[in-house]
SEFIMI-417118 format. One record per atom (N, C-alpha, C): residue number from 1; y, z, x. Coordinates in steps of 0.05 Angstrom, whole numbers. Each point is the difference from the previous one (the first is absolute). Example, Ala and Ser with C-alpha at 12.3 -4.5 7.8 and 13.67 -1.06 7.14 Angstrom:
residues 2
<vexfi pos="1" Y="-114" Z="156" X="264"/>
<vexfi pos="1" Y="24" Z="0" X="-18"/>
<vexfi pos="1" Y="24" Z="0" X="18"/>
<vexfi pos="2" Y="21" Z="-14" X="-7"/>
<vexfi pos="2" Y="24" Z="1" X="16"/>
<vexfi pos="2" Y="22" Z="14" X="-15"/>
END
This chain:
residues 94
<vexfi pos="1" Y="574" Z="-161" X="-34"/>
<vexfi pos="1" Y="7" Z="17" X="-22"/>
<vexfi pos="1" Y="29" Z="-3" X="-7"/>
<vexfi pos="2" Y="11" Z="0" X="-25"/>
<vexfi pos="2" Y="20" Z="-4" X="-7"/>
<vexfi pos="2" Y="18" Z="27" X="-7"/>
<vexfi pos="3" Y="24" Z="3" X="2"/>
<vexfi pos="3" Y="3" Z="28" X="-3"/>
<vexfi pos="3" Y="-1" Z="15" X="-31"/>
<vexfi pos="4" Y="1" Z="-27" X="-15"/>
<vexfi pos="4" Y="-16" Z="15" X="-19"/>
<vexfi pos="4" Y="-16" Z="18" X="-2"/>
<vexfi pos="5" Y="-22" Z="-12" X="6"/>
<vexfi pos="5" Y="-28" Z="16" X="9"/>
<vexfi pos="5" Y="3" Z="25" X="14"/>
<vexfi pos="6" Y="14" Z="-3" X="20"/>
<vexfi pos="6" Y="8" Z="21" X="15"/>
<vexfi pos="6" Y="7" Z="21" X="-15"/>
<vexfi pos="7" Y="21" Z="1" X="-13"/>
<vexfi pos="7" Y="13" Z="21" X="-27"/>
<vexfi pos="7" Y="-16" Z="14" X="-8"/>
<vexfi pos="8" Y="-24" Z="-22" X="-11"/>
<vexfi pos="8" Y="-20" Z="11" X="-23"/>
<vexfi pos="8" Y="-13" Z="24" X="13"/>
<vexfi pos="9" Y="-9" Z="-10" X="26"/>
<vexfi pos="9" Y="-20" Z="10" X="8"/>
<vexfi pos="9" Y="9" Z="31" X="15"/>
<vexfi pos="10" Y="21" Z="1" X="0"/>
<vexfi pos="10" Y="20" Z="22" X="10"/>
<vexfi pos="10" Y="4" Z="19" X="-21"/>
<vexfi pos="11" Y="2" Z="-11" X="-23"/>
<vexfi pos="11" Y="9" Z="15" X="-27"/>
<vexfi pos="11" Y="-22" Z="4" X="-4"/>
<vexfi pos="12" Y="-25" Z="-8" X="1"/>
<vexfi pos="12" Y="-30" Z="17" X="-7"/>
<vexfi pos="12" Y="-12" Z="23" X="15"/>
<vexfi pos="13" Y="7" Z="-1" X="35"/>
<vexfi pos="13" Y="-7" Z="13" X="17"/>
<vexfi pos="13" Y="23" Z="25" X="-7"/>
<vexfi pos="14" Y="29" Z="4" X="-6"/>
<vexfi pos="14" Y="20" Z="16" X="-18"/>
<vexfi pos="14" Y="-21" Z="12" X="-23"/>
<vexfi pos="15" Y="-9" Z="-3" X="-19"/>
<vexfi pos="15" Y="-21" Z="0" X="-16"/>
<vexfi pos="15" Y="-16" Z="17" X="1"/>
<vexfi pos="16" Y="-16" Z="-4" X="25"/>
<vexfi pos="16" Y="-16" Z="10" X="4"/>
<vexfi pos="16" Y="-5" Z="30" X="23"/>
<vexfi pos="17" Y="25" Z="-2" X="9"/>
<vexfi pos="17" Y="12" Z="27" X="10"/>
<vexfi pos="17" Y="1" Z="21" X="-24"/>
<vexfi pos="18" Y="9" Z="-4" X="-21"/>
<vexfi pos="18" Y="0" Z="11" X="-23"/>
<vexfi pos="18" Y="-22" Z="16" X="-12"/>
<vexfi pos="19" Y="-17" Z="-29" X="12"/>
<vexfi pos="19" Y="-21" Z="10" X="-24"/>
<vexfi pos="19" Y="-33" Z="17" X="23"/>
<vexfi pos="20" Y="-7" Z="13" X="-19"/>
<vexfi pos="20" Y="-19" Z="26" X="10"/>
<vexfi pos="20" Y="-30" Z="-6" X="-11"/>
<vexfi pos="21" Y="-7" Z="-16" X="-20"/>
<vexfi pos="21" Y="-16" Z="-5" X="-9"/>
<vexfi pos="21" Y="-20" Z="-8" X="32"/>
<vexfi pos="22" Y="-34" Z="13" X="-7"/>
<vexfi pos="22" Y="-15" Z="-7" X="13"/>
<vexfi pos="22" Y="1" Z="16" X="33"/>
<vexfi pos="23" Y="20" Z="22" X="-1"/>
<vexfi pos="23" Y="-2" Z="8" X="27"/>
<vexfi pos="23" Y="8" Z="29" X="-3"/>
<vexfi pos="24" Y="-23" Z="28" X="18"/>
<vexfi pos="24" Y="13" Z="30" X="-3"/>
<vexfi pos="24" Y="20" Z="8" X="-6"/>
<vexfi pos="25" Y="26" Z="-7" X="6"/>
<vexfi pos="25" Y="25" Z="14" X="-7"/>
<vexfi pos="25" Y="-5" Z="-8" X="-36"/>
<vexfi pos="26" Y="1" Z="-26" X="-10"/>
<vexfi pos="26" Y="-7" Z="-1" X="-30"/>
<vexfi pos="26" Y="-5" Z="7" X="-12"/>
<vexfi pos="27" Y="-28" Z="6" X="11"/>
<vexfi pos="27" Y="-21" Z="13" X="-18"/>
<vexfi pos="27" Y="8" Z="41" X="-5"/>
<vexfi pos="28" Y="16" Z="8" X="28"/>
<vexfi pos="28" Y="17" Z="30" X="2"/>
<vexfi pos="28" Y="13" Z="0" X="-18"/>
<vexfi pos="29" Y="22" Z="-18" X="-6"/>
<vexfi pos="29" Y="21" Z="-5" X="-15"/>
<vexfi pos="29" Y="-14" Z="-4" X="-30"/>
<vexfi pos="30" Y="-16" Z="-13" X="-5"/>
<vexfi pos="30" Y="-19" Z="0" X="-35"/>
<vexfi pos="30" Y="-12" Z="26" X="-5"/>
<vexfi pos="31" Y="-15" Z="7" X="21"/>
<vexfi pos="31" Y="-12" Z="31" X="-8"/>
<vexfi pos="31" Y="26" Z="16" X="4"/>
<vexfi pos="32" Y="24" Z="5" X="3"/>
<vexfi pos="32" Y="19" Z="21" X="-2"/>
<vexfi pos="32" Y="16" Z="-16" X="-28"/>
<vexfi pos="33" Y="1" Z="-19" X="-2"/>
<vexfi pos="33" Y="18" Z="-13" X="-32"/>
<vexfi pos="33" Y="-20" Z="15" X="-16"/>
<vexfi pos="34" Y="-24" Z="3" X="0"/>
<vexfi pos="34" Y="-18" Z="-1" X="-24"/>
<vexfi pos="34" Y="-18" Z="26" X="-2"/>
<vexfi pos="35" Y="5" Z="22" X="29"/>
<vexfi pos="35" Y="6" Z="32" X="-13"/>
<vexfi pos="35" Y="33" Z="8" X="-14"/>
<vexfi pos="36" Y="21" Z="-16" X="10"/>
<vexfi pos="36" Y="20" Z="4" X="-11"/>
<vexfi pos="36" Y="4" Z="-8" X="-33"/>
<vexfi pos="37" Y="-12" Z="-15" X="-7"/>
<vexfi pos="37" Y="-7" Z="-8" X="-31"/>
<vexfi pos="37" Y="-10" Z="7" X="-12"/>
<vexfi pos="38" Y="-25" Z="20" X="9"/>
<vexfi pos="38" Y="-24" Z="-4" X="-19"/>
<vexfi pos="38" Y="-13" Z="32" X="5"/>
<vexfi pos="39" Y="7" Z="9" X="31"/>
<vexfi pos="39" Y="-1" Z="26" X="2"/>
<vexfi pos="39" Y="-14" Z="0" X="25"/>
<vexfi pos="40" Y="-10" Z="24" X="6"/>
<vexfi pos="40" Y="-13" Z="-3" X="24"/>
<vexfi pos="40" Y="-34" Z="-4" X="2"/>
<vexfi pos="41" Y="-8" Z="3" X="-26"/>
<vexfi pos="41" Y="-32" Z="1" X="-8"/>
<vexfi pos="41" Y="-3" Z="-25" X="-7"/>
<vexfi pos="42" Y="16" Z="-25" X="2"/>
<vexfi pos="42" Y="-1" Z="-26" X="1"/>
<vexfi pos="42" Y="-31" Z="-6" X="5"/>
<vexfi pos="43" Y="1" Z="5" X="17"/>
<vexfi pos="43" Y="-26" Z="-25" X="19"/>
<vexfi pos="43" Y="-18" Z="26" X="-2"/>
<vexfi pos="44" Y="-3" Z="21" X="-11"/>
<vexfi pos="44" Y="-21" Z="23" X="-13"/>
<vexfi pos="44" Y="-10" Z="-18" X="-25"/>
<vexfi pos="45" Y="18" Z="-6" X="-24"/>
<vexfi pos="45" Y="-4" Z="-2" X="-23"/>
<vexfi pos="45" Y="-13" Z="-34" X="2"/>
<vexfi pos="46" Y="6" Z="-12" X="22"/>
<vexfi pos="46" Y="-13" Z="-33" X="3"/>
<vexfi pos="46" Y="-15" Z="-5" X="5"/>
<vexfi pos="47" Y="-12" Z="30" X="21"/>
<vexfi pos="47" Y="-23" Z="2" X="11"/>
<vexfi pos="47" Y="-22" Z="4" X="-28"/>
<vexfi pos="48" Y="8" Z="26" X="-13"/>
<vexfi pos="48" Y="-12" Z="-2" X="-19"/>
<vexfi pos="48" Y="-11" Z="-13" X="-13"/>
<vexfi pos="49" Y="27" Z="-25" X="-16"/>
<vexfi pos="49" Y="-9" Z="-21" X="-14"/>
<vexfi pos="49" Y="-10" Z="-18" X="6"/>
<vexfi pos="50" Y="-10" Z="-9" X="28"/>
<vexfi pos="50" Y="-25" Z="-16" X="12"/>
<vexfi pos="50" Y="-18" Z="12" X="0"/>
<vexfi pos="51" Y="-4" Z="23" X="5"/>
<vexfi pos="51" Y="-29" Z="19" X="-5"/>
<vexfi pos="51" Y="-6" Z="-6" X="-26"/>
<vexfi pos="52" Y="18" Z="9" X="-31"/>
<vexfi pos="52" Y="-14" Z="-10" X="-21"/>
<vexfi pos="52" Y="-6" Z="-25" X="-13"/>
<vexfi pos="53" Y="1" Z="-23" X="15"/>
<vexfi pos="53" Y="4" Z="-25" X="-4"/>
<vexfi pos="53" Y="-37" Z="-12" X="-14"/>
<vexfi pos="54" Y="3" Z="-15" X="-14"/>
<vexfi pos="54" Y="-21" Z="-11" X="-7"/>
<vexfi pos="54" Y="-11" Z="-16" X="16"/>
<vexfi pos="55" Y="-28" Z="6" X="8"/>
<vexfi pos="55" Y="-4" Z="-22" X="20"/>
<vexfi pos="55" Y="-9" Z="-40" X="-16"/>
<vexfi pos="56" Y="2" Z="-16" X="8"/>
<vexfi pos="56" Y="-4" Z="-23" X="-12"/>
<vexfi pos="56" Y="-30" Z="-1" X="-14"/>
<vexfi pos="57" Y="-10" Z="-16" X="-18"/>
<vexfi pos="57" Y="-17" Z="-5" X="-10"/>
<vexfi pos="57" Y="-7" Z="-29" X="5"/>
<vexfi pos="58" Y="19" Z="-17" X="9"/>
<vexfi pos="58" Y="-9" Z="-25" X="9"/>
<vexfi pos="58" Y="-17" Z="-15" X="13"/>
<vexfi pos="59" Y="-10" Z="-15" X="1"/>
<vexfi pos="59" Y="-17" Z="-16" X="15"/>
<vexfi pos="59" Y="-13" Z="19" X="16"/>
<vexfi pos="60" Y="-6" Z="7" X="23"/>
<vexfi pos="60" Y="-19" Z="12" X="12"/>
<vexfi pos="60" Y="3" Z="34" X="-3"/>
<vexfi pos="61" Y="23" Z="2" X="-6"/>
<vexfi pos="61" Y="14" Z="36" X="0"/>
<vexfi pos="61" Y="-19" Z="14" X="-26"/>
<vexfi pos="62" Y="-9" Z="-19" X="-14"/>
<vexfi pos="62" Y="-17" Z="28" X="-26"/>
<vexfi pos="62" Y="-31" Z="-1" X="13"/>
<vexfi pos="63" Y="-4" Z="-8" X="14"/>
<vexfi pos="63" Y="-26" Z="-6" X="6"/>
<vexfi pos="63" Y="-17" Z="22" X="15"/>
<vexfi pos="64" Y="-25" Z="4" X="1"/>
<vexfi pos="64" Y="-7" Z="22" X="13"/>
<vexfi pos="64" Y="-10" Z="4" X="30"/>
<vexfi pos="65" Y="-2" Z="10" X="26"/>
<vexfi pos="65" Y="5" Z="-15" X="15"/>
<vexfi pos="65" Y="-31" Z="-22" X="13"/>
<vexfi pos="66" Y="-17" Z="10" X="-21"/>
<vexfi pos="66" Y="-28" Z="-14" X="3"/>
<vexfi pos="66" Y="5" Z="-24" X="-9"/>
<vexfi pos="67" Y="15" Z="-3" X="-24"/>
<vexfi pos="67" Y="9" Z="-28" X="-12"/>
<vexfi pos="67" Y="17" Z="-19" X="14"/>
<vexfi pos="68" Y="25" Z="6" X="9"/>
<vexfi pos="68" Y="9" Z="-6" X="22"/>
<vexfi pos="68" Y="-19" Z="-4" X="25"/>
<vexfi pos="69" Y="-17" Z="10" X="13"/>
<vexfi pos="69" Y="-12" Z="-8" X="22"/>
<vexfi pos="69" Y="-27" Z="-27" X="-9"/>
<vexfi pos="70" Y="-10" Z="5" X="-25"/>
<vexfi pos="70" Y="-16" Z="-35" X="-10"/>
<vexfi pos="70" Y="24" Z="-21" X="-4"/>
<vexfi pos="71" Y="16" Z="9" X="-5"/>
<vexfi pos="71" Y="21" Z="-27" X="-3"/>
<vexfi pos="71" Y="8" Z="-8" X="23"/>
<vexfi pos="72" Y="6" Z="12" X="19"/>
<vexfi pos="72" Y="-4" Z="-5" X="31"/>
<vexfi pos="72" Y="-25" Z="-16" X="9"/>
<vexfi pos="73" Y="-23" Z="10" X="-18"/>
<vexfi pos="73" Y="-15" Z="-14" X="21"/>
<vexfi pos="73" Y="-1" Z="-31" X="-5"/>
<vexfi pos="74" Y="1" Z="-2" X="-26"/>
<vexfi pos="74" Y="-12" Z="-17" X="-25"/>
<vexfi pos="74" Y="18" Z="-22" X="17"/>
<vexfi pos="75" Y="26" Z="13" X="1"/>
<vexfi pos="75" Y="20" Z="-27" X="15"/>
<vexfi pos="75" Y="-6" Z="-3" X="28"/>
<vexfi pos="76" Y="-12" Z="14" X="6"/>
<vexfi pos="76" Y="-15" Z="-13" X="28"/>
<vexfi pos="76" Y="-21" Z="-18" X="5"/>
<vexfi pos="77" Y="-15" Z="-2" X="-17"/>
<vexfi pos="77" Y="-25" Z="-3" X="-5"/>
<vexfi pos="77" Y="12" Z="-34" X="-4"/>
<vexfi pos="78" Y="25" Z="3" X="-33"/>
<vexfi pos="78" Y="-4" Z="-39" X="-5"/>
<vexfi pos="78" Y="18" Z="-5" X="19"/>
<vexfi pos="79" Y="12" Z="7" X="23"/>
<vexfi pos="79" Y="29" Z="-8" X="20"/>
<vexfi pos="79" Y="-8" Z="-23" X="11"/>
<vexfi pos="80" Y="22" Z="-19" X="-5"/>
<vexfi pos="80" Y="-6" Z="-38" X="5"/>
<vexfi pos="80" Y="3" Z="3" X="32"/>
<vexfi pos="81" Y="14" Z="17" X="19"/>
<vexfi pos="81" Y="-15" Z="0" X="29"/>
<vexfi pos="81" Y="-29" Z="-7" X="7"/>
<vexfi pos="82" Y="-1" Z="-12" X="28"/>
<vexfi pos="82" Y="-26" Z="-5" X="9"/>
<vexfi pos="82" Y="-9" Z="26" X="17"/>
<vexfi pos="83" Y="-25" Z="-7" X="6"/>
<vexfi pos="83" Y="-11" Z="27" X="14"/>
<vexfi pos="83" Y="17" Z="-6" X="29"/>
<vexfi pos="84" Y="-1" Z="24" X="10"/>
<vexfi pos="84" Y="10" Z="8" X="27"/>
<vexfi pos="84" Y="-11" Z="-11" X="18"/>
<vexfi pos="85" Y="9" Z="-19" X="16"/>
<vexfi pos="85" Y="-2" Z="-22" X="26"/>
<vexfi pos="85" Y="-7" Z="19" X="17"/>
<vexfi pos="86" Y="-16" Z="12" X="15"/>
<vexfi pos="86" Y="-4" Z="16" X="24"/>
<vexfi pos="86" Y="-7" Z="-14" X="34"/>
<vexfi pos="87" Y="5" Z="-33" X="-6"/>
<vexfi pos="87" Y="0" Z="-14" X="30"/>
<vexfi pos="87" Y="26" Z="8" X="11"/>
<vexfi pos="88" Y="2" Z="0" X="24"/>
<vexfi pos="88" Y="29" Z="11" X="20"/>
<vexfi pos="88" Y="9" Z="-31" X="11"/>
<vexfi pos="89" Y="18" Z="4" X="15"/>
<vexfi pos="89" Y="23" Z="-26" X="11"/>
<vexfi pos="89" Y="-30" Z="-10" X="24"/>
<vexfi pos="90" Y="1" Z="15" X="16"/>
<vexfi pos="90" Y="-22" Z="-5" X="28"/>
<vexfi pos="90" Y="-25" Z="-22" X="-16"/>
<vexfi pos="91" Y="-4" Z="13" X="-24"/>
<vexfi pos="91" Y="-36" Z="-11" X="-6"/>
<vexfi pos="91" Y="18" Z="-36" X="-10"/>
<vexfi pos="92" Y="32" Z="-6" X="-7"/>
<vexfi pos="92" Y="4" Z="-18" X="-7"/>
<vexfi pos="92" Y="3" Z="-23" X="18"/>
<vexfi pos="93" Y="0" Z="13" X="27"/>
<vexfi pos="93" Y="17" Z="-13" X="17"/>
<vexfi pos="93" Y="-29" Z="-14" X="18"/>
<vexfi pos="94" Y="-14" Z="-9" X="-12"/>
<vexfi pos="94" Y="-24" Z="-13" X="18"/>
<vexfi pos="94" Y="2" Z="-29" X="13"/>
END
């Protein structure tokens, strides 16, 4: 390694002392920035607005769940797999 390298890699690990992202103290420090901003019913009012959320209509999400369970099967039924090998290692080894 060249001490270049060395630098770099010193000045990232510096960096990353800094930084909080991805670990408890962080996530302490985001939920106290963001009752301090926004109030203390923050994460009341977010809660909320995932409760009223629309659920998707896409691809399998509008479907009912009988409809969803034939489309399941249907794709089982044409699946380019072969049937299930049920010989063991012992019956190979003759």
């Amino acid at each position: 390694m060249t001490w270049k390298t060395i630098s770099a890699i010193m000045a990232i690990s510096k960096r990353k002392e800094n930084n909080l992202s991805g670990t408890k103290a962080g996530a302490a420090k985001a939920a106290k920035t963001m009752v301090e901003r926004y109030g203390a019913d923050f994460y009341k009012n977010m809660g909320r607005a995932g409760g009223r959320a629309k659920v998707s209509t896409k691809g399998f999400g509008g479907m009912t769940p009988e409809k969803r369970r034939a489309a399941g099967q249907k794709g089982g039924t044409i699946s380019r797999r072969g049937p299930v090998r049920k010989e063991t290692y012992a019956e190979n080894q003759d």
